[in-house]
mmCIF entry with sequence, helices, sheets and N, C-alpha, C, O atoms, coordinates in Angstrom:
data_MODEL
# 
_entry.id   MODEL 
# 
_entity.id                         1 
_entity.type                       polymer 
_entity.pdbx_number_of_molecules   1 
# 
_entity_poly.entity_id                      1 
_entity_poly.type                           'polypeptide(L)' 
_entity_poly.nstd_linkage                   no 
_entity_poly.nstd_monomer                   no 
_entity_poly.pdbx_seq_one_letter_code       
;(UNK)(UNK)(UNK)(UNK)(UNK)(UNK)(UNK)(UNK)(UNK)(UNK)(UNK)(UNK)(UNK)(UNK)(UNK)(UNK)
(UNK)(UNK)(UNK)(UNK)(UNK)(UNK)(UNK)(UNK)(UNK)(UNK)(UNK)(UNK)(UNK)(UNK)(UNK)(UNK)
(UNK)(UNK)(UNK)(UNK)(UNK)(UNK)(UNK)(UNK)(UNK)(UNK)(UNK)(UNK)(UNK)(UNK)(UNK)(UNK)
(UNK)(UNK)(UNK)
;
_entity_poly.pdbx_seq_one_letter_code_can   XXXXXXXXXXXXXXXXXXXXXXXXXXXXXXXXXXXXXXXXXXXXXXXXXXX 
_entity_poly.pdbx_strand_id                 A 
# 
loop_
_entity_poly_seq.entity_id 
_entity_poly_seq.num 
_entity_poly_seq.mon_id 
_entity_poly_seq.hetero 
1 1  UNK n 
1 2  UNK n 
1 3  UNK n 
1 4  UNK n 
1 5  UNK n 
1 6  UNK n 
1 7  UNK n 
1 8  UNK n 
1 9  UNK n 
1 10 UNK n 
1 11 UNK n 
1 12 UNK n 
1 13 UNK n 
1 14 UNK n 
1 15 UNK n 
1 16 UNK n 
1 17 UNK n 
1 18 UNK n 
1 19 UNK n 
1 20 UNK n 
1 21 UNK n 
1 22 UNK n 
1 23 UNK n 
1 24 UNK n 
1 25 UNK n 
1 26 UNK n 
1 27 UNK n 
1 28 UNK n 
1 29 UNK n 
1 30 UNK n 
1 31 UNK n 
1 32 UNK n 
1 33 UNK n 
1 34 UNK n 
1 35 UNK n 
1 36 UNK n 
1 37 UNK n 
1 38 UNK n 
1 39 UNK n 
1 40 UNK n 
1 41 UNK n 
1 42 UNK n 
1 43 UNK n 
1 44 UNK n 
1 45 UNK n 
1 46 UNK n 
1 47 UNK n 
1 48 UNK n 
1 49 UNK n 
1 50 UNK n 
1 51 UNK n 
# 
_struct_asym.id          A 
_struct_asym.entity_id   1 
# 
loop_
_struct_conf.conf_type_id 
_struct_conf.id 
_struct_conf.pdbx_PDB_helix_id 
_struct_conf.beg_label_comp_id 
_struct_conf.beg_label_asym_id 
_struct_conf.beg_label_seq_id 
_struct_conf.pdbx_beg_PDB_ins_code 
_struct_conf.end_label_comp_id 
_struct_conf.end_label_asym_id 
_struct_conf.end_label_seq_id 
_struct_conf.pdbx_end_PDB_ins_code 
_struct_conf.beg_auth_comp_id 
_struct_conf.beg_auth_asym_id 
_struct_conf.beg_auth_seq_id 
_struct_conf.end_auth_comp_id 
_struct_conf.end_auth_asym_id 
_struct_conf.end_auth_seq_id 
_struct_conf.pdbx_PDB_helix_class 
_struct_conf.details 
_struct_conf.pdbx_PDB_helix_length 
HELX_P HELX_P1 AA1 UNK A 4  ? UNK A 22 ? UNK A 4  UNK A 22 1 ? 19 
HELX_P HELX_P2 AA2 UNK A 26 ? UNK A 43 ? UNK A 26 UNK A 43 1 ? 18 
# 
_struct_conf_type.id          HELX_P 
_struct_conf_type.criteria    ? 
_struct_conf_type.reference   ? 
# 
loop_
_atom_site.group_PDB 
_atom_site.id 
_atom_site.type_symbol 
_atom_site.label_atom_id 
_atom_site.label_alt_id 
_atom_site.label_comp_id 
_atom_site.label_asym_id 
_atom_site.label_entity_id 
_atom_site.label_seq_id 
_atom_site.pdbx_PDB_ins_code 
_atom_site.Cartn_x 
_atom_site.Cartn_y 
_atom_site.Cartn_z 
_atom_site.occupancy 
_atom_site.B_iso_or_equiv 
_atom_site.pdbx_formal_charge 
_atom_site.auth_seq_id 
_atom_site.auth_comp_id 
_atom_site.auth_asym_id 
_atom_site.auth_atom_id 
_atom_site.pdbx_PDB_model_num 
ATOM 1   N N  . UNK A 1 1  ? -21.752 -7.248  7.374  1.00 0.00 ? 1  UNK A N  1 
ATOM 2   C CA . UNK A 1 1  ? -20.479 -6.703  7.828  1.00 0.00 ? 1  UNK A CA 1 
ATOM 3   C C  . UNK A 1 1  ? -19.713 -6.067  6.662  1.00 0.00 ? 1  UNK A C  1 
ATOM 4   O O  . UNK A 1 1  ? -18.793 -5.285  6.900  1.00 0.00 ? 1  UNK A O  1 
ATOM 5   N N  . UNK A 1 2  ? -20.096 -6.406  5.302  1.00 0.00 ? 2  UNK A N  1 
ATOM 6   C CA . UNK A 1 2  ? -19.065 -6.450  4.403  1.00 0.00 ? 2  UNK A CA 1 
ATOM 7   C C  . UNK A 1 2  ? -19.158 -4.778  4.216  1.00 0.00 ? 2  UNK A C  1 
ATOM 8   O O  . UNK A 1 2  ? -18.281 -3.920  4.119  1.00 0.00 ? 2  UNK A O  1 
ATOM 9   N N  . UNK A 1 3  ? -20.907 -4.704  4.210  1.00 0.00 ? 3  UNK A N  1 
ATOM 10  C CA . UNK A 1 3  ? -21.693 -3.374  3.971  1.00 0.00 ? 3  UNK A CA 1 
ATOM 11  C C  . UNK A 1 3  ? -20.794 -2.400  4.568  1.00 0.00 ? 3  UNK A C  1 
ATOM 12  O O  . UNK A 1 3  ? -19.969 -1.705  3.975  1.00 0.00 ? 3  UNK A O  1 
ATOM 13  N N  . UNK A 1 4  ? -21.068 -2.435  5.902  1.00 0.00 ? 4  UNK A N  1 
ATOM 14  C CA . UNK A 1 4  ? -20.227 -2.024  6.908  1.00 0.00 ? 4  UNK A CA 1 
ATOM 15  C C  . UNK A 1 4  ? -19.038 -1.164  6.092  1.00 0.00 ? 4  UNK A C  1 
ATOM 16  O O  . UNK A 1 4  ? -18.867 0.037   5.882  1.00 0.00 ? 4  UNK A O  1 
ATOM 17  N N  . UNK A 1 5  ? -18.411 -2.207  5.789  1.00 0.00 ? 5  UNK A N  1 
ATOM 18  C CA . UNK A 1 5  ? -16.964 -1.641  5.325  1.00 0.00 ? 5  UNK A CA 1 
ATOM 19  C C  . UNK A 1 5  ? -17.068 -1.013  4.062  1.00 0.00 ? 5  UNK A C  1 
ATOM 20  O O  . UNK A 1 5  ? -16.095 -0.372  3.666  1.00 0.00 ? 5  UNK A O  1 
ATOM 21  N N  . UNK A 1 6  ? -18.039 -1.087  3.398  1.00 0.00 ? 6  UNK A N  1 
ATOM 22  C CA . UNK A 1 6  ? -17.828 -0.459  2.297  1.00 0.00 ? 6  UNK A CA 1 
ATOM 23  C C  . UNK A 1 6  ? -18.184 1.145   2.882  1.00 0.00 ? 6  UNK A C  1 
ATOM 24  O O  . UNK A 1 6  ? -17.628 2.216   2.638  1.00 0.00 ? 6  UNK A O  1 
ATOM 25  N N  . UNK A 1 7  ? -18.992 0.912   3.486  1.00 0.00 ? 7  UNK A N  1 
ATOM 26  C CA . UNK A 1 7  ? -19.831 2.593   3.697  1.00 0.00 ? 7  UNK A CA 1 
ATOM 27  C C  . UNK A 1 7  ? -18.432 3.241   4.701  1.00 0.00 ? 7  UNK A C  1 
ATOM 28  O O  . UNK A 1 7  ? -18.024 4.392   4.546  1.00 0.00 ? 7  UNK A O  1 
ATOM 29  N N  . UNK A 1 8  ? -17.881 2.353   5.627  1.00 0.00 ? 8  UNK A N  1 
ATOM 30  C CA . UNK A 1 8  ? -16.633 3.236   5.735  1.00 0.00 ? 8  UNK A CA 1 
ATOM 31  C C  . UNK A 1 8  ? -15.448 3.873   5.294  1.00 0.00 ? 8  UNK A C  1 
ATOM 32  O O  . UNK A 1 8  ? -14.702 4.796   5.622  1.00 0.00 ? 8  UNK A O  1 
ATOM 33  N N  . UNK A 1 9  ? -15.632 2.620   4.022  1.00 0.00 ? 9  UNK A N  1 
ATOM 34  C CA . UNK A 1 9  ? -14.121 2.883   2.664  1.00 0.00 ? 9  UNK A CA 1 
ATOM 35  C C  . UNK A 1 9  ? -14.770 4.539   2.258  1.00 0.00 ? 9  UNK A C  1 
ATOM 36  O O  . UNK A 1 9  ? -14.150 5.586   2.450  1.00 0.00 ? 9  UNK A O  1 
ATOM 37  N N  . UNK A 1 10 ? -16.242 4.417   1.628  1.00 0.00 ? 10 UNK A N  1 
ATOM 38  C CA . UNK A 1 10 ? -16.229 5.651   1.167  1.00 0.00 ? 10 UNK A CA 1 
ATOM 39  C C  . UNK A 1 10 ? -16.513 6.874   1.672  1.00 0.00 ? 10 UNK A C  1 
ATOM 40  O O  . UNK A 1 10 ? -16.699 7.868   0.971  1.00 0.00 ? 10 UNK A O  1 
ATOM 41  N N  . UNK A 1 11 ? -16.564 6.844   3.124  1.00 0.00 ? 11 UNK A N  1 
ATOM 42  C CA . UNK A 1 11 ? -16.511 8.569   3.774  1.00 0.00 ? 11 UNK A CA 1 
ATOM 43  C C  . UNK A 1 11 ? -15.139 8.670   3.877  1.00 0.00 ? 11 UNK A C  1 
ATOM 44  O O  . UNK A 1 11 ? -14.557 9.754   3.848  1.00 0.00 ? 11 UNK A O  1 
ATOM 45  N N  . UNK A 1 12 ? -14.330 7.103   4.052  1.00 0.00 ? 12 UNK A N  1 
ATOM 46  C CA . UNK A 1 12 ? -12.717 7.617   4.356  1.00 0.00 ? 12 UNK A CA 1 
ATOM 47  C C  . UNK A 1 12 ? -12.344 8.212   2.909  1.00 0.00 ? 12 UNK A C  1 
ATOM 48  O O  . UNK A 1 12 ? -11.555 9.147   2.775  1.00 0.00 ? 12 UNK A O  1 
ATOM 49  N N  . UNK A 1 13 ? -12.808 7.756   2.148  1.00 0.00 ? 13 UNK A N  1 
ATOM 50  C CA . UNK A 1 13 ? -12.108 8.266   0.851  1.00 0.00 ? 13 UNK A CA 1 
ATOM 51  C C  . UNK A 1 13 ? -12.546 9.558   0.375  1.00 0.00 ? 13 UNK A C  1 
ATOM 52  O O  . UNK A 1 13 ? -11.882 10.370  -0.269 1.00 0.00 ? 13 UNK A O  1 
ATOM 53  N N  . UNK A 1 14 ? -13.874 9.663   0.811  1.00 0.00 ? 14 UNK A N  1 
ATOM 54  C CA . UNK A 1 14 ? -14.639 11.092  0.735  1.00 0.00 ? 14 UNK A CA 1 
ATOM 55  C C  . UNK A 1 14 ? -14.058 12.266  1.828  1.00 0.00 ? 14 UNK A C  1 
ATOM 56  O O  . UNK A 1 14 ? -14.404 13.431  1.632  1.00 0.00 ? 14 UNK A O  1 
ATOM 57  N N  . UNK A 1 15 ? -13.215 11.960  2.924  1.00 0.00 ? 15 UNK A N  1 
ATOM 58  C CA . UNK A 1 15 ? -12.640 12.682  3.756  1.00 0.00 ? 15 UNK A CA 1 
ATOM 59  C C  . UNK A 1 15 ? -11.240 13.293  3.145  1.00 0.00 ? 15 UNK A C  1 
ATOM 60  O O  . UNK A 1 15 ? -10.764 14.429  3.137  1.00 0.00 ? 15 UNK A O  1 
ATOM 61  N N  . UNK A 1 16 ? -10.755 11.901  2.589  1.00 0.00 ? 16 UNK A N  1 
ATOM 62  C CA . UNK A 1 16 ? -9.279  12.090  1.796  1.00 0.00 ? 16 UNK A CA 1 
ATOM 63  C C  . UNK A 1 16 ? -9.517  13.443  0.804  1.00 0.00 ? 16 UNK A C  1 
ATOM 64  O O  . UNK A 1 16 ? -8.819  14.456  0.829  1.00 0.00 ? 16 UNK A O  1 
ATOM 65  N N  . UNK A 1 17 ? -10.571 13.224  0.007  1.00 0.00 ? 17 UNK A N  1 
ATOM 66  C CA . UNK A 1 17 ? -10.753 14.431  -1.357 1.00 0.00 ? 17 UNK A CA 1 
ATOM 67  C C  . UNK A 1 17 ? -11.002 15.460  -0.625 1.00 0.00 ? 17 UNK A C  1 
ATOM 68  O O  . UNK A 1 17 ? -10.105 16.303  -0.610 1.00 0.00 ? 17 UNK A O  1 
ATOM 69  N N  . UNK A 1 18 ? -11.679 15.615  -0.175 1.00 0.00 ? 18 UNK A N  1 
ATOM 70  C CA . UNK A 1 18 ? -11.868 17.024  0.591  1.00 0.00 ? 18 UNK A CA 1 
ATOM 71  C C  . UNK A 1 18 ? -10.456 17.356  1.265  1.00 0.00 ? 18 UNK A C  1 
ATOM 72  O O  . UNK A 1 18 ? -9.908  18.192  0.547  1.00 0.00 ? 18 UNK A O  1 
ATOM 73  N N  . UNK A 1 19 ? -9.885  17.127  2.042  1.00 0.00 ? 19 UNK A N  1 
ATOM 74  C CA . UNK A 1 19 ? -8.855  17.238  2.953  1.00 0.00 ? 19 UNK A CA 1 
ATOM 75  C C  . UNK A 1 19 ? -7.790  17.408  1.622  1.00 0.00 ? 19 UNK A C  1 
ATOM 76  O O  . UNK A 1 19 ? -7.190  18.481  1.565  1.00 0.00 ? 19 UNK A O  1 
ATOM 77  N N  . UNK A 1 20 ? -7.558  16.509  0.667  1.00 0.00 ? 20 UNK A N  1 
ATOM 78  C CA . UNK A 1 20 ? -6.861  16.920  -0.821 1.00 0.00 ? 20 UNK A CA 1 
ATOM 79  C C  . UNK A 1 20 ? -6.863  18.311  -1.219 1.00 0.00 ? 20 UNK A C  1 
ATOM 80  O O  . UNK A 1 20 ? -5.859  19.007  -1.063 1.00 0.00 ? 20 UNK A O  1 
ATOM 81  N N  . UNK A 1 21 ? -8.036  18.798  -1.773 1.00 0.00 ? 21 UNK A N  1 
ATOM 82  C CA . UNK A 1 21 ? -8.559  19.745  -2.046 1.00 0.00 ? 21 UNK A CA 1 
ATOM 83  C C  . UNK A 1 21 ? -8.381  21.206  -1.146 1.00 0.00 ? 21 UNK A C  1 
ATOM 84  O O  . UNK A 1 21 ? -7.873  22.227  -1.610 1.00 0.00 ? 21 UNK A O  1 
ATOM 85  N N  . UNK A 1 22 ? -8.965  21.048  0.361  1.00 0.00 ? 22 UNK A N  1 
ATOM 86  C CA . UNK A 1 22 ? -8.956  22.051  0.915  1.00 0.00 ? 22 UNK A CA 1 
ATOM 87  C C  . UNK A 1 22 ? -7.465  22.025  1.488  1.00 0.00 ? 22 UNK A C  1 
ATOM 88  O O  . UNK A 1 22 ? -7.228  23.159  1.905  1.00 0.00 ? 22 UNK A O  1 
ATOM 89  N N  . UNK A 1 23 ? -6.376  21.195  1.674  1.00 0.00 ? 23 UNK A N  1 
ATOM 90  C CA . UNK A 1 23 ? -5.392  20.919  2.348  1.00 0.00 ? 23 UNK A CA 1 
ATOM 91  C C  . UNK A 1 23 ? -4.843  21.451  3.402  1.00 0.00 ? 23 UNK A C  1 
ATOM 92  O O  . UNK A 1 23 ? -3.962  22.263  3.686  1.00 0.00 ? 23 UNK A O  1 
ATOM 93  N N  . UNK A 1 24 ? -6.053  20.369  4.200  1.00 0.00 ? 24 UNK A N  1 
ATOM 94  C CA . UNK A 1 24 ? -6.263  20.371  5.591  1.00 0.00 ? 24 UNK A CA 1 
ATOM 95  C C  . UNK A 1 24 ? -5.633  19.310  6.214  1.00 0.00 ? 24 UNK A C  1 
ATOM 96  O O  . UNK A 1 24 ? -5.316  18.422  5.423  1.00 0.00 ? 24 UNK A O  1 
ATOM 97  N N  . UNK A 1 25 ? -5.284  19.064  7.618  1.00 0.00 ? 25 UNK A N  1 
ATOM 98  C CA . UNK A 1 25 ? -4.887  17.712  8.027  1.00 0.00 ? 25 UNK A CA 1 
ATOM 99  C C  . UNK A 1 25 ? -4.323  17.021  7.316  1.00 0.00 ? 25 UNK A C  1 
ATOM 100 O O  . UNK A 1 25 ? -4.763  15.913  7.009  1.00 0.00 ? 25 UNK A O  1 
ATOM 101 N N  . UNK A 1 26 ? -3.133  17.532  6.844  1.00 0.00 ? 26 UNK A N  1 
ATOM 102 C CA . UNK A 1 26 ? -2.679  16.469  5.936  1.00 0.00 ? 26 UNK A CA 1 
ATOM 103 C C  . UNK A 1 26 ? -2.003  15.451  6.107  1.00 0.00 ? 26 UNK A C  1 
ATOM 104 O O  . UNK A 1 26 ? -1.918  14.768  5.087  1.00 0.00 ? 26 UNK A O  1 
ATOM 105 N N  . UNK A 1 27 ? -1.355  14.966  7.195  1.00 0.00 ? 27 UNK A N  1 
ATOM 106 C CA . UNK A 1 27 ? -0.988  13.167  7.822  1.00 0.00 ? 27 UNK A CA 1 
ATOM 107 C C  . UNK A 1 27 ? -1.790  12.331  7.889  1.00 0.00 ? 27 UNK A C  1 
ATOM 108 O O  . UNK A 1 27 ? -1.839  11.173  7.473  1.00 0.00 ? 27 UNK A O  1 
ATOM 109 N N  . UNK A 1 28 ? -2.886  13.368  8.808  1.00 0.00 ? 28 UNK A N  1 
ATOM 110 C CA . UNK A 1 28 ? -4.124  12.118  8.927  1.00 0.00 ? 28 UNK A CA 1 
ATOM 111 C C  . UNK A 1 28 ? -4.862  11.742  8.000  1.00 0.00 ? 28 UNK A C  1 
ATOM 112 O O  . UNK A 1 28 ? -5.411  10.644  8.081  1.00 0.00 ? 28 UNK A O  1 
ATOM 113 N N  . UNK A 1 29 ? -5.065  12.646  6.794  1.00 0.00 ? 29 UNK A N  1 
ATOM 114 C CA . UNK A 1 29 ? -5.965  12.690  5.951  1.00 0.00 ? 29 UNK A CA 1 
ATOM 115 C C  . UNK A 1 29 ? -5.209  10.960  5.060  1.00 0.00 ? 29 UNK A C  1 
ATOM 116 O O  . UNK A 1 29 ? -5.833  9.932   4.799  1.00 0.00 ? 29 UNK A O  1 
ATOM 117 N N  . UNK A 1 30 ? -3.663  11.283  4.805  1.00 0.00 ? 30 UNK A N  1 
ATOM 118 C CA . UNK A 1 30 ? -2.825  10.033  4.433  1.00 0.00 ? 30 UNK A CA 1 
ATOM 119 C C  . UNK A 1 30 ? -3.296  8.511   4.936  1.00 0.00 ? 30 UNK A C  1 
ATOM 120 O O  . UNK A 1 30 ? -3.710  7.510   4.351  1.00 0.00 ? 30 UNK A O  1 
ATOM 121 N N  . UNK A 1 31 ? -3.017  8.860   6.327  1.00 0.00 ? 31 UNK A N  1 
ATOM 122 C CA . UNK A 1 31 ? -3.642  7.547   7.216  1.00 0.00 ? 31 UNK A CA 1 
ATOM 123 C C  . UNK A 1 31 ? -4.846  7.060   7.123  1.00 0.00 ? 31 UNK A C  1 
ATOM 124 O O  . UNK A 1 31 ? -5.024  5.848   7.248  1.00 0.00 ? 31 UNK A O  1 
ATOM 125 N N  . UNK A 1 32 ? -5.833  7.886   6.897  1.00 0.00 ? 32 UNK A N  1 
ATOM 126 C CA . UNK A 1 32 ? -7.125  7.380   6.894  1.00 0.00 ? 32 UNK A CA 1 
ATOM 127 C C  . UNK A 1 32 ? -7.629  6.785   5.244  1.00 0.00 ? 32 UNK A C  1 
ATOM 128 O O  . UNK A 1 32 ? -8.731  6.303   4.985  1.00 0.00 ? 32 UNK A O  1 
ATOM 129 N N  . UNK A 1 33 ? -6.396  6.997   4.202  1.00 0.00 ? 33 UNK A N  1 
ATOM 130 C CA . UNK A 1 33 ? -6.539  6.744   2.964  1.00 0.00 ? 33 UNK A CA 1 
ATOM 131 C C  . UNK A 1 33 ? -5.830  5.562   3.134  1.00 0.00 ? 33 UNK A C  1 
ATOM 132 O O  . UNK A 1 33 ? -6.202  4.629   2.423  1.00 0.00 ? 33 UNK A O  1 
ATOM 133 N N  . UNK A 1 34 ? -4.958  5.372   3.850  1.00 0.00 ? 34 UNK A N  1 
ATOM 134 C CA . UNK A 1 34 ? -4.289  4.002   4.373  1.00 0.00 ? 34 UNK A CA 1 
ATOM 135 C C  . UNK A 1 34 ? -5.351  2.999   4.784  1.00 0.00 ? 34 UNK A C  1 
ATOM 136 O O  . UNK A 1 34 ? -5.408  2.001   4.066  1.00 0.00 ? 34 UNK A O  1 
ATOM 137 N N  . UNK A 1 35 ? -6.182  3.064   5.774  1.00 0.00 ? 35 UNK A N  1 
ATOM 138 C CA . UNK A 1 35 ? -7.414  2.500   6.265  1.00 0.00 ? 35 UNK A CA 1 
ATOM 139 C C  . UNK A 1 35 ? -8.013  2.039   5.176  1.00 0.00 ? 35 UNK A C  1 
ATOM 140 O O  . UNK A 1 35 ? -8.412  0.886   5.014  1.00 0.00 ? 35 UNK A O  1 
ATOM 141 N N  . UNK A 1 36 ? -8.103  3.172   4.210  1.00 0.00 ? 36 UNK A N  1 
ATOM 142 C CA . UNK A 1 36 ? -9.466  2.905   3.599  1.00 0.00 ? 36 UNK A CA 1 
ATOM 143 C C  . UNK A 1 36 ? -8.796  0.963   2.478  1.00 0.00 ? 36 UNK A C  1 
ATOM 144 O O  . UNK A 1 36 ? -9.006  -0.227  2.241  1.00 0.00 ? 36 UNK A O  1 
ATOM 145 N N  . UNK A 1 37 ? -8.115  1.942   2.304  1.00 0.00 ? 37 UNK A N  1 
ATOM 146 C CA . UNK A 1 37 ? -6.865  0.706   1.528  1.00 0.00 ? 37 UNK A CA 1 
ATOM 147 C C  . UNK A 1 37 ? -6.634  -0.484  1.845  1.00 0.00 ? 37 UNK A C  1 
ATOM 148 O O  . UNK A 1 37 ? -6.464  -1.427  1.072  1.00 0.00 ? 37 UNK A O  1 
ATOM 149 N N  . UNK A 1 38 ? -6.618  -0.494  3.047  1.00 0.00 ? 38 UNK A N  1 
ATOM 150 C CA . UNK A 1 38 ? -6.584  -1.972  3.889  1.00 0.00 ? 38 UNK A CA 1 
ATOM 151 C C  . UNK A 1 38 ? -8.071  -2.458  3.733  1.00 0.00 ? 38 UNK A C  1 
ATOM 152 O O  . UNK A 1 38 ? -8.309  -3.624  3.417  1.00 0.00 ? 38 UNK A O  1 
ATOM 153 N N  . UNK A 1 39 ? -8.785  -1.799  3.896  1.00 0.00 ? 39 UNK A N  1 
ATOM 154 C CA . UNK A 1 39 ? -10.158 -2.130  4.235  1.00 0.00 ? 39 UNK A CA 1 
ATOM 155 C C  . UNK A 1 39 ? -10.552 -3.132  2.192  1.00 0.00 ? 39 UNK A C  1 
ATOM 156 O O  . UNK A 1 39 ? -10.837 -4.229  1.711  1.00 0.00 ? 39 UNK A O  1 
ATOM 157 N N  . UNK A 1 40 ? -10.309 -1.915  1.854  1.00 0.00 ? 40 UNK A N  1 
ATOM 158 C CA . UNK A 1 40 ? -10.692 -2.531  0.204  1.00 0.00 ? 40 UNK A CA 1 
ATOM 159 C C  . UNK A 1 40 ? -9.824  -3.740  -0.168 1.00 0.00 ? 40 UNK A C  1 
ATOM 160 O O  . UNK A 1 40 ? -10.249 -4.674  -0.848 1.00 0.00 ? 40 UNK A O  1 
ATOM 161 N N  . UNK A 1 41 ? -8.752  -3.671  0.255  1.00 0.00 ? 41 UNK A N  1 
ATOM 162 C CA . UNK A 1 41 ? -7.584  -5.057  -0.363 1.00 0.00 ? 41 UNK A CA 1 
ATOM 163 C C  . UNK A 1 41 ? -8.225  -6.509  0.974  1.00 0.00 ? 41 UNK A C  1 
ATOM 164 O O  . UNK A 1 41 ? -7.776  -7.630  1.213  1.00 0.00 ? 41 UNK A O  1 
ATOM 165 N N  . UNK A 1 42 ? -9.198  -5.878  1.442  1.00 0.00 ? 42 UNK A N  1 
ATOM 166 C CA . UNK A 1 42 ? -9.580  -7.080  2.813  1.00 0.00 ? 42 UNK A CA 1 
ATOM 167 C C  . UNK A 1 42 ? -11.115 -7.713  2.022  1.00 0.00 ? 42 UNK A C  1 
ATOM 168 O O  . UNK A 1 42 ? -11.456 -8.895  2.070  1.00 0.00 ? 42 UNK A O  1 
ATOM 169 N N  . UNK A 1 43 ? -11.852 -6.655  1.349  1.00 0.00 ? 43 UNK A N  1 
ATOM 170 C CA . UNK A 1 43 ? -12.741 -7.039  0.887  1.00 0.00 ? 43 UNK A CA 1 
ATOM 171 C C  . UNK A 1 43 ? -12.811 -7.612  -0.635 1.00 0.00 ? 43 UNK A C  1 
ATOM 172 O O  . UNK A 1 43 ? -13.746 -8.304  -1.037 1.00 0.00 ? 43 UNK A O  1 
ATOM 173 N N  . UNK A 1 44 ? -11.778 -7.258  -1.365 1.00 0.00 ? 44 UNK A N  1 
ATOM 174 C CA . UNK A 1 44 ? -10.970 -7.771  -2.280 1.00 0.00 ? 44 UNK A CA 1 
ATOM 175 C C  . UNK A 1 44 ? -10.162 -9.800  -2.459 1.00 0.00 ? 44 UNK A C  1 
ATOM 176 O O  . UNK A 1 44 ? -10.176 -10.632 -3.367 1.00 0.00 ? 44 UNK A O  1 
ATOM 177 N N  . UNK A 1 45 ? -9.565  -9.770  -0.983 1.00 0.00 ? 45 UNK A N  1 
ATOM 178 C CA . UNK A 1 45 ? -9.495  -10.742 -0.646 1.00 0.00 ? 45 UNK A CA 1 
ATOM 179 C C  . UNK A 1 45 ? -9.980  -11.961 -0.066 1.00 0.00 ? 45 UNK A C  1 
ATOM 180 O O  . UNK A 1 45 ? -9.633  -13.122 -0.286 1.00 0.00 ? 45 UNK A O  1 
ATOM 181 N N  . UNK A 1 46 ? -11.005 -11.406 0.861  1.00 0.00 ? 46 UNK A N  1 
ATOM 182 C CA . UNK A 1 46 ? -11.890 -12.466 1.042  1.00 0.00 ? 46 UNK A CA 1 
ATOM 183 C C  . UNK A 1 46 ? -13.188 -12.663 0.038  1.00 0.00 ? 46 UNK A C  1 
ATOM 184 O O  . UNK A 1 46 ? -13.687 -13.780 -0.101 1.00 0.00 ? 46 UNK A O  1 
ATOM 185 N N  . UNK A 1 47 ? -13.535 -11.876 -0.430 1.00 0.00 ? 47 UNK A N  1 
ATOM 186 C CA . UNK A 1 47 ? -14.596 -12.224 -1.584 1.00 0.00 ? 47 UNK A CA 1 
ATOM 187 C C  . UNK A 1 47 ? -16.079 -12.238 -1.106 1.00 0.00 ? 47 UNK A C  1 
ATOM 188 O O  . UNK A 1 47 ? -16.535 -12.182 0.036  1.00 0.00 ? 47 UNK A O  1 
ATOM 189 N N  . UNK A 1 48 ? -16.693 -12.326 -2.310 1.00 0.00 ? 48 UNK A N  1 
ATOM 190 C CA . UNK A 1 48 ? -17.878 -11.626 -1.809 1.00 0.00 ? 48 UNK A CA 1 
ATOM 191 C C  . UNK A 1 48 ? -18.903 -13.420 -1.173 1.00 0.00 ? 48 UNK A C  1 
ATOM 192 O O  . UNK A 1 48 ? -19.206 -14.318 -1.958 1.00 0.00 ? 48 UNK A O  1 
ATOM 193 N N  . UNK A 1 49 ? -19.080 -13.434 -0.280 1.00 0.00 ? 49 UNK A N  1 
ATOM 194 C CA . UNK A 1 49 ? -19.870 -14.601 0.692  1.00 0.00 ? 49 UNK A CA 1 
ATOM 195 C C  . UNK A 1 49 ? -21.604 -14.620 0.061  1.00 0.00 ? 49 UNK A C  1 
ATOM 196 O O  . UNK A 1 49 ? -22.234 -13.638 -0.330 1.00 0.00 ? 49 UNK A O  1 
ATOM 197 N N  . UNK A 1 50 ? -22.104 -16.132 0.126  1.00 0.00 ? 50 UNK A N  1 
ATOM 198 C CA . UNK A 1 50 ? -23.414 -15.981 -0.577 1.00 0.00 ? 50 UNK A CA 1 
ATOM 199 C C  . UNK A 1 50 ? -24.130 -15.956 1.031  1.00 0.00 ? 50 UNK A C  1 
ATOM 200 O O  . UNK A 1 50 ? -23.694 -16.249 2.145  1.00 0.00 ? 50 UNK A O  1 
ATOM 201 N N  . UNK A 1 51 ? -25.503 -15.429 0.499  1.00 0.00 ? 51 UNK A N  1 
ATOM 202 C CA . UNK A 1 51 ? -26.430 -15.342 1.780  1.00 0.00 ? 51 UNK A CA 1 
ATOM 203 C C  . UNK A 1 51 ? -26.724 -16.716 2.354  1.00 0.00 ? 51 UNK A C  1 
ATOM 204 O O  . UNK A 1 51 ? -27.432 -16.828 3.354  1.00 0.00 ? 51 UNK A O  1 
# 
């Protein structure tokens, strides 16, 4: 699951730079850097679980 979230932190964050760059969508592009943020301070906080 943790995987999961990582591979979503980084297209959200890979969406953010682009959308930065080309400055496109720029609310959502905010929000979804919000997401990504929550997502990392969640995986940050609970810590990494042994197999």
């Amino acid at each position: 699951m943790a995987r999961i979230l990582w591979i979503v932190l980084v297209v959200i964050v890979a969406l953010w730079v682009i959308g930065l760059i080309a400055d496109i969508a720029g609310g959502f592009i905010h929000i979804l850097l919000l997401v990504a943020l929550a997502i990392l301070i969640y995986n940050l906080v609970t810590g990494r679980k042994g197999v």
